[in-house]
N, C-alpha and C positions, 0 to 999 in steps of 0.2 A: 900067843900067836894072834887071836884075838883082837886085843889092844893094839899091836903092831899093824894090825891091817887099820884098824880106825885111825891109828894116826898120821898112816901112810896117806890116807886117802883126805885125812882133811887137811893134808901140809899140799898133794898133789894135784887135786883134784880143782881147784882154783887158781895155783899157781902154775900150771902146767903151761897155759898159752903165752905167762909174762916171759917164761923160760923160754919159749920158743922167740918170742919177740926179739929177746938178748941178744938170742946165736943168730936169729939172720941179719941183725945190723951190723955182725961183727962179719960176715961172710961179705964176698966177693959179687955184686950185679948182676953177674952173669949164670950163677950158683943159685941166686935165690929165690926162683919158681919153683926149682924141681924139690930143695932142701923143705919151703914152704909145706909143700905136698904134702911131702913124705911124716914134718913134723906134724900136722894138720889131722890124718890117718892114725898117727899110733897115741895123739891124745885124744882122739873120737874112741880109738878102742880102748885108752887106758881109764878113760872117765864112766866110760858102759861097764867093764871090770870094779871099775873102786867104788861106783857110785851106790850103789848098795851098803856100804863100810862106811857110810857117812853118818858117824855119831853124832847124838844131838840134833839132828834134821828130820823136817817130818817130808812129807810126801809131796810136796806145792815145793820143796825148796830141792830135793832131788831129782822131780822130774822136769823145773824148771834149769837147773846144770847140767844136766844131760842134753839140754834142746843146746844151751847156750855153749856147751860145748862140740857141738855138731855145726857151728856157724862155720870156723873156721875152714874147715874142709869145702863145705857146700861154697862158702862163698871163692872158693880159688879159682884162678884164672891164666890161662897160660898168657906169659908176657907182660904179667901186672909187674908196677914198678913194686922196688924194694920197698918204700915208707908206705904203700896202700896197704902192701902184705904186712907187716909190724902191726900198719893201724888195726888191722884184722883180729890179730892175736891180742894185743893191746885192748879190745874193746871188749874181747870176753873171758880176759882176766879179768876187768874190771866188773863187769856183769856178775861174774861168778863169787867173786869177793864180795858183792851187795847180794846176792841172792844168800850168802853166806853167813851174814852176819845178824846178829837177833838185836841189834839197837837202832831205831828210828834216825838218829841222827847221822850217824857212818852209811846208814845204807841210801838216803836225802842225797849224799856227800858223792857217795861213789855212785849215783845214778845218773848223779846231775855231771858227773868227771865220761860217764860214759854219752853222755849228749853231746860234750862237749869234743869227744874225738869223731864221733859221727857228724859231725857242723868240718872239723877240721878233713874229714875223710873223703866229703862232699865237696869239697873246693880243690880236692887232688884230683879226683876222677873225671871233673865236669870242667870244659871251656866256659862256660857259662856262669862263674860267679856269681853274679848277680843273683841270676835262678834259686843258685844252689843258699842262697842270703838266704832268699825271702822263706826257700820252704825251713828253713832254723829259725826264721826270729821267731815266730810261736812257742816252740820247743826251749829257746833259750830264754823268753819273760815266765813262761816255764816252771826254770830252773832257778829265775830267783823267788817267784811266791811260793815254789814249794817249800826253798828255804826257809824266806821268811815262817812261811806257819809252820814247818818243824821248831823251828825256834819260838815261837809263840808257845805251841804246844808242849815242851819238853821245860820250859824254862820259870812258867809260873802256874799255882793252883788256882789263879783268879777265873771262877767262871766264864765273864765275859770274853775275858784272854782268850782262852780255851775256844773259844766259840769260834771266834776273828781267825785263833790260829787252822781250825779244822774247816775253815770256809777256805784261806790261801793257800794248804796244804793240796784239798783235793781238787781246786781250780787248778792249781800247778802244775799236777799229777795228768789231771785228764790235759793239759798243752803241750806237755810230754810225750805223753801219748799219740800227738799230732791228732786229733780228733777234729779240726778245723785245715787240715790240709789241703783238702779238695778244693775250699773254694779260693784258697791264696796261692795255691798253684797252678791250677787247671794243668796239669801235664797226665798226658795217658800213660795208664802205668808199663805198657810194653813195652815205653823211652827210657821208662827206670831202668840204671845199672845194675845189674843182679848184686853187686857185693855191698852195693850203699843199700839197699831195699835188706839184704839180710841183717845188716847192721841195725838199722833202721828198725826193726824187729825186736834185735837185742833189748834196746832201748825198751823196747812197748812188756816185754816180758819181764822186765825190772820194774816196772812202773804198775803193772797191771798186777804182779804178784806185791809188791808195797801197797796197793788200794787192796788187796782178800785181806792184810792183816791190818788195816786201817779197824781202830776202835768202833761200834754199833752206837755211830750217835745219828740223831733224825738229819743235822747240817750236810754231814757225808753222806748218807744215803742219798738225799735229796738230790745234792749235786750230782755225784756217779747213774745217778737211774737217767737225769734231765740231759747232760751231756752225753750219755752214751746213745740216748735216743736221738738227741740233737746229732749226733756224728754219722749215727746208722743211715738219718733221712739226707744227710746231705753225702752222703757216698749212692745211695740210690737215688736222687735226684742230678747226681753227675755222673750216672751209669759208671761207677769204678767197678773193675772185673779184677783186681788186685787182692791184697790181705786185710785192707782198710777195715771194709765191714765185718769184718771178722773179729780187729777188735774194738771195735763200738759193741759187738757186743761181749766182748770178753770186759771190758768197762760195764756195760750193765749186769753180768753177771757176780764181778768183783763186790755188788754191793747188796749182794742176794744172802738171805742166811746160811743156804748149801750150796753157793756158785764156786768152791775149788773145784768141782771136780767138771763142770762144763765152760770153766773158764780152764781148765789145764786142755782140753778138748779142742778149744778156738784157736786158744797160740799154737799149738802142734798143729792145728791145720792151717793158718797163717803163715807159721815157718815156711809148709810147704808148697804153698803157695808163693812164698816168696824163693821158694830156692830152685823152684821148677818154672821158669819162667815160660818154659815151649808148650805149657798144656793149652787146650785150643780153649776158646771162650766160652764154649759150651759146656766144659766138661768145668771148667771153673764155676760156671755160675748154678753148678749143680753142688758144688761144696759151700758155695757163697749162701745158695739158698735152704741150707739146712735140711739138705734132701739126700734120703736113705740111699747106699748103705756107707756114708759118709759119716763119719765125726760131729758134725755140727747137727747132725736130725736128732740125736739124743742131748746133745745140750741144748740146740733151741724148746725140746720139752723139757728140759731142767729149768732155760728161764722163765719158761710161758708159767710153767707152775709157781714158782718162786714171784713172778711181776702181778700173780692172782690175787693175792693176799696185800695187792700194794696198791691196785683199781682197777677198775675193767679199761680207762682208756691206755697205759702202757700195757696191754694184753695185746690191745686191737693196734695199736702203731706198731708195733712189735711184729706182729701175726701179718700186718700189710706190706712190710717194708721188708720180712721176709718171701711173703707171696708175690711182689714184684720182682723180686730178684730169682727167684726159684721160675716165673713166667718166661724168663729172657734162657732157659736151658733147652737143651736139644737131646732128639736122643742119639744124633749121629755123637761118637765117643771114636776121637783119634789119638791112640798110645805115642806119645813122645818120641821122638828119635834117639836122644841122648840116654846110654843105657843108665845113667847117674838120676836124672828125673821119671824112670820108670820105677829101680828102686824107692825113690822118696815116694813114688802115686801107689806103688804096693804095699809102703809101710802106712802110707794114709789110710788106703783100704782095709790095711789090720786091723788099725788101731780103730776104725771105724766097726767095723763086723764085733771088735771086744767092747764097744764103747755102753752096750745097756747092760753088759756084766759089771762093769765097771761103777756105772750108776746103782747098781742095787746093793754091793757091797758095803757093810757095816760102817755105821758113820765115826768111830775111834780109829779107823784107817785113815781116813783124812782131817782126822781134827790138828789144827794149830798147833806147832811147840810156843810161838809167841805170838803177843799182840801188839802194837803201839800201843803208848799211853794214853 
């Protein structure tokens, strides 16, 4: 019985959104908001069900498909067209399929396949093409240097090689990441379309859990600590009240020796940030600035600890660019109207209230099933 449930779940549990994608391109226009829904709802609940039954997966790759399975649902919308809802499903199959798989090079493949339907997803929802270009092309030179350096990296034992490949690897990773957004867009993020902004996310949670299993070489750290800083200061030097900063530093944390567990902390509250778009500015830049009893107050001290042992000046940019952002909260706090973004701001606050149990628990709970080469 056992066995049957693990292979239910690892045949299910990633494929589950493609299945949906199928049947509403075969359905009727007029049919397929409400069909959307409904399939949206019962693989939220069948992935919370099976997600436990996932053999061979450690803890970064099932609470990672859980989130990425939650997209779907969050991001629905009544009146979207039929190919926006597909792309929806479409993008966290694919997601879930790279969160899935334990080889460098398929997961490269299917990260850079999931960018490339959020570029495509971008140019359905938005008049604006153009716009919608410029905030991809980062994302999408991206998507060829990460290639490149997977293929560097995977392909020969020449030191040098290796070096070149792990320099284009994590430069591609963190453009991915959109960590340079702010300043080639300038767009406020309340303009963003909730479903591109979730999607948007998918992406950063593919990328951001391939940088936790990126190999401990000084090339990759260097860059993941300098970019994630470099992203943090220029989202607080364009007052973004969005998910941005959240993952600059889920990027600095990816390249910490114990950052799975405050970097699984930032994306769950990035998600919902992104899936709550009605919460007022203040109560955002109280999760932005890693202030109790939020999720991000225990991982900003999982990084501050982890960035000590790396030099006092990433402590102190870190500790300021959190302290500007945490200055800009209020203590007026207005609860959402929508009862769908209440729930998401309750389950933030849980997960927030469990987040220093979570930090003290034994580190064989969160260690690796795999590494890159």
């Amino acid at each position: 019985m056992a066995e049957t449930l693990h292979q239910i779940a690892r045949f299910l549990v990633p494929t589950w959104p493609l299945l949906a994608a199928c049947l509403l391109a075969l359905m009727p226009e007029a049919q397929a908001g409400r069909s959307a829904r409904l399939f949206a709802l019962t693989g939220l609940i069948l992935t919370a069900l099976l997600d436990p039954f996932l053999s061979g997966q450690d803890v970064l790759a099932r609470w990672a498909c859980f989130l990425a399975g939650c997209v779907p649902f969050l991001s629905w919308q009544a009146r979207e067209k039929r190919l926006a809802l597909c792309l929806n499903f479409l993008a966290s199959s694919t997601i879930m399929l790279a969160l899935s798989v334990h080889t460098l090079l398929p997961v490269t493949c299917l990260t850079a396949c999931g960018a490339l339907i959020l570029a495509l997803r971008e140019t359905l929802v938005t008049t604006r093409a153009r716009q919608a270009w410029e905030s991809m092309r980062l994302r999408l030179a991206g998507v060829v240097l990460a290639l490149l350096g997977t293929s560097l990296t995977t392909m020969t034992p020449d030191a040098a090689t290796l070096r070149l490949g792990d320099l284009f690897l994590s430069i591609g990773l963190c453009l991915m990441a959109g960590l340079g957004t702010p300043v080639t867009t300038h767009a406020h993020p309340a303009t963003e379309e909730p479903g591109t902004a979730l999607l948007d996310m998918l992406l950063c949670l593919s990328v951001v859990a391939l940088m936790i299993r990126l190999p401990e070489r000084d090339i990759t750290h260097m860059v993941l600590i300098l970019a994630g800083l470099a992203g943090l200061w220029l989202c607080v030097g364009t007052r973004q009240d969005n998910y941005r900063p959240l993952v600059a530093l889920a990027v600095i944390a990816s390249a910490l020796p114990h950052g799975v567990v405050p970097a699984l902390l930032l994306m769950s509250s990035a998600l919902a940030l992104a899936a709550a778009p009605s919460i007022n500015r203040s109560a955002r830049f109280w999760i932005l600035g890693s202030l109790p009893p939020w999720p991000g107050f225990a991982a900003g001290l999982g990084i501050v600890a982890g960035l000590a042992t790396t030099g006092v000046i990433p402590v102190l940019l870190c500790l300021l660019a959190l302290g500007l952002m945490a200055s800009r909260a209020r203590l007026g706090f207005i609860l959402p109207s929508s009862w769908q973004d209440r729930i998401v701001l309750g389950a933030l606050l849980t997960l927030g209230l469990a987040s220093p149990f979570l930090m003290t628990l034994p580190e064989p709970v969160w260690a690796l099933h795999w590494r890159a080469p």
